[in-house]
C-alpha positions, -999 to +999 in steps of 0.1 A: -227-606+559-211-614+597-181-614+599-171-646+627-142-636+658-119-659+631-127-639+601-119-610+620-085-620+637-073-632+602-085-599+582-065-579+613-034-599+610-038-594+570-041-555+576-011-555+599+009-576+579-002-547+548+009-519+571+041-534+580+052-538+543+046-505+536+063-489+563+093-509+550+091-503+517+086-465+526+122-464+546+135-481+516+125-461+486+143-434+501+178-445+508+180-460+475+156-442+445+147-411+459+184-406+471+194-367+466+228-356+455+246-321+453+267-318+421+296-294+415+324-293+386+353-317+394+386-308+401+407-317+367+439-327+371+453-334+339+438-331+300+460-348+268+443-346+238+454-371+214+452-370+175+448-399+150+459-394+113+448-421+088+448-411+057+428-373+054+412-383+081+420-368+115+400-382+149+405-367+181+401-380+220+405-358+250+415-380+283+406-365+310+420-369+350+401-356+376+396-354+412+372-373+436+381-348+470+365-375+497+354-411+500+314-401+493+319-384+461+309-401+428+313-393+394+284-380+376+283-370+343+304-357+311+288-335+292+299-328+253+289-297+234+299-283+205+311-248+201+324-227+174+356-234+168+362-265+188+338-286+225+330-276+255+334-303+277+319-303+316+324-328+340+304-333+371+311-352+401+278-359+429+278-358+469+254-372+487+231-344+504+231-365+532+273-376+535+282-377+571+316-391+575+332-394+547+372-405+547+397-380+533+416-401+507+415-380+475+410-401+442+417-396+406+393-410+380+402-411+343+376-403+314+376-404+278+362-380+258+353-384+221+357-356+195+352-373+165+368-370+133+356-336+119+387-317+119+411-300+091+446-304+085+461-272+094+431-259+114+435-250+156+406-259+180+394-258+212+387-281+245+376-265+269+375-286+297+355-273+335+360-237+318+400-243+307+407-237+275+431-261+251+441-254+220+456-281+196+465-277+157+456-305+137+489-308+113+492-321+079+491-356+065+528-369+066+525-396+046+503-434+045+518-441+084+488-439+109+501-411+136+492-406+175+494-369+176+493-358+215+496-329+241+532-333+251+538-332+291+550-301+304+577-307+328+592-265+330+584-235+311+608-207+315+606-171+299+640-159+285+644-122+278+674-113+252+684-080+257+688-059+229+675-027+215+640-041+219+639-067+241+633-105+227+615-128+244+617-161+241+599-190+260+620-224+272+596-253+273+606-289+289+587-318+282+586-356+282+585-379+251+573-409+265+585-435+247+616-443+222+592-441+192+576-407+202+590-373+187+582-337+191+556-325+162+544-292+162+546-262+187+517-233+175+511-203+190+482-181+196+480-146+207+455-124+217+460-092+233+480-103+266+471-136+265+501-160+244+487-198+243+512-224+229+508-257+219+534-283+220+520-316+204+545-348+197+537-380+172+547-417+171+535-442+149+503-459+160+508-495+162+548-496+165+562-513+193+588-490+208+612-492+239+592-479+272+621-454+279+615-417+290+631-388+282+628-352+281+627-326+249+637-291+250+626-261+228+628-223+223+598-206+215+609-169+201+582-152+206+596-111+189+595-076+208+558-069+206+557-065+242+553-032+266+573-026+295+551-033+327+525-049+311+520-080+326+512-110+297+493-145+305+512-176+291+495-208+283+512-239+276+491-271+265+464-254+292+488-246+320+486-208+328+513-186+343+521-148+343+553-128+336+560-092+333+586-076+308+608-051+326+620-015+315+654-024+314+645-056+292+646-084+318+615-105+330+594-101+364+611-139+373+632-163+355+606-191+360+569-179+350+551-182+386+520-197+384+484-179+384+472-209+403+486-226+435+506-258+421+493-289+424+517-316+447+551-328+426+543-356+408+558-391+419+588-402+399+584-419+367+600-453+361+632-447+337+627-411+336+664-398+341+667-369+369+662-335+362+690-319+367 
């Protein structure tokens, strides 16, 4: 078969035209499909884990804020799995391998988390959220009312030391109830060795409408005179962790606990939420 000068010239142009869509579907594929990504544990900023009674049945949800430290980071996955006694609960943020650039504006992102409804009245568990552990009691039915049961926010926690023969310590929590309808429920504790974790959860009813005022709750935890002089105890309230030391002579290391971790910025000022004095 001979191929004509015409025949030619058209199957060239048909090869280059081949070649040319392939060399731009090539530069495509990659900045798009074939994309790479690092991944790393996100920053979490805040974890409220809220309870719903109906009935004997108990469901639990864990919201979850956490951080986005630059413009080029996405979030990435949550993964759920179930340990003994309560979740383990990651969540991954991505990066671009190839971020150049990227502005500095840090970003929150807010998650969900379902538990479902497998939990026991009068039974503690565990979320343990990026590696934190929180604990949360599931309490009692308290009648045919469908209940929010949640985390309370922590505003101040104080240790207290009563001196006495054998020191007494005590632990002053200061919270928020967020609404008018919203009431302190349960505060449990759990110790283990030096490590105390309390847990202050408060309830309102779940479909009341209910005056969007704030204010704050205050409670004493006694927590007895198990405690050796010098020996330096980890606190943990509704996840946050601080240290305090008991001192021979009965007193603490500080009167506020001092945080294990460097504290995150103040938060901005709530709307009707009356000054702390």
């Amino acid at each position: 078969m001979k191929l004509t000068l015409r025949g030619w010239l058209r199957y060239n142009l048909h090869m280059k035209t081949l070649l040319i869509a392939a060399l731009v579907i090539g530069l495509l594929v990659p900045a798009t499909g074939c994309q790479r990504f690092e991944r790393e544990l996100a920053p979490i900023e805040g974890v409220s884990i809220e309870l719903t009674e109906s009935g004997d049945q108990f469901r639990a949800q864990v919201e979850i804020t956490y951080g986005l430290p630059n413009g080029c980071y996405e979030p990435d996955e949550i993964k759920k799995t179930a340990i003994t006694g309560g979740f383990d609960i990651a969540v991954w943020i991505k990066l671009p391998a190839t971020a150049e650039a990227c502005n500095e504006i840090y970003r929150l992102e807010t998650a969900i988390v379902d538990l479902g409804s497998d939990f026991k009245a009068g039974e503690t568990y565990t979320a343990r959220v990026n590696g934190v552990e929180h604990r949360f009691t599931v309490s009692g039915a308290t009648g045919d009312e469908d209940l929010i049961i949640k985390t309370a926010p922590i505003v101040s926690v104080d240790v207290r030391i009563a001196e006495s023969f054998q020191p007494q310590v005590f632990i002053d929590i200061r919270g928020l109830l967020t609404d008018g309808c919203t009431v302190l429920n349960d505060v449990d504790i759990q110790r283990q060795g030096t490590t105390i974790d309390i847990t202050v959860t408060t309830q309102r009813p779940k479909d009341a409408v209910c005056i969007q005022v704030v204010s704050f709750f205050t409670h004493a935890v006694p927590l007895g005179s198990d405690f050796v002089a010098g020996q330096t105890y980890t606190l943990r309230v509704n996840g946050q962790a601080s240290q305090f030391t008991v001192g021979s002579s009965g007193g603490s290391s500080g009167g506020e606990v001092p945080p294990v971790t460097d504290p995150a910025p103040a938060p901005a000022p709530m709307p009707g939420v009356p000054p702390d004095r």
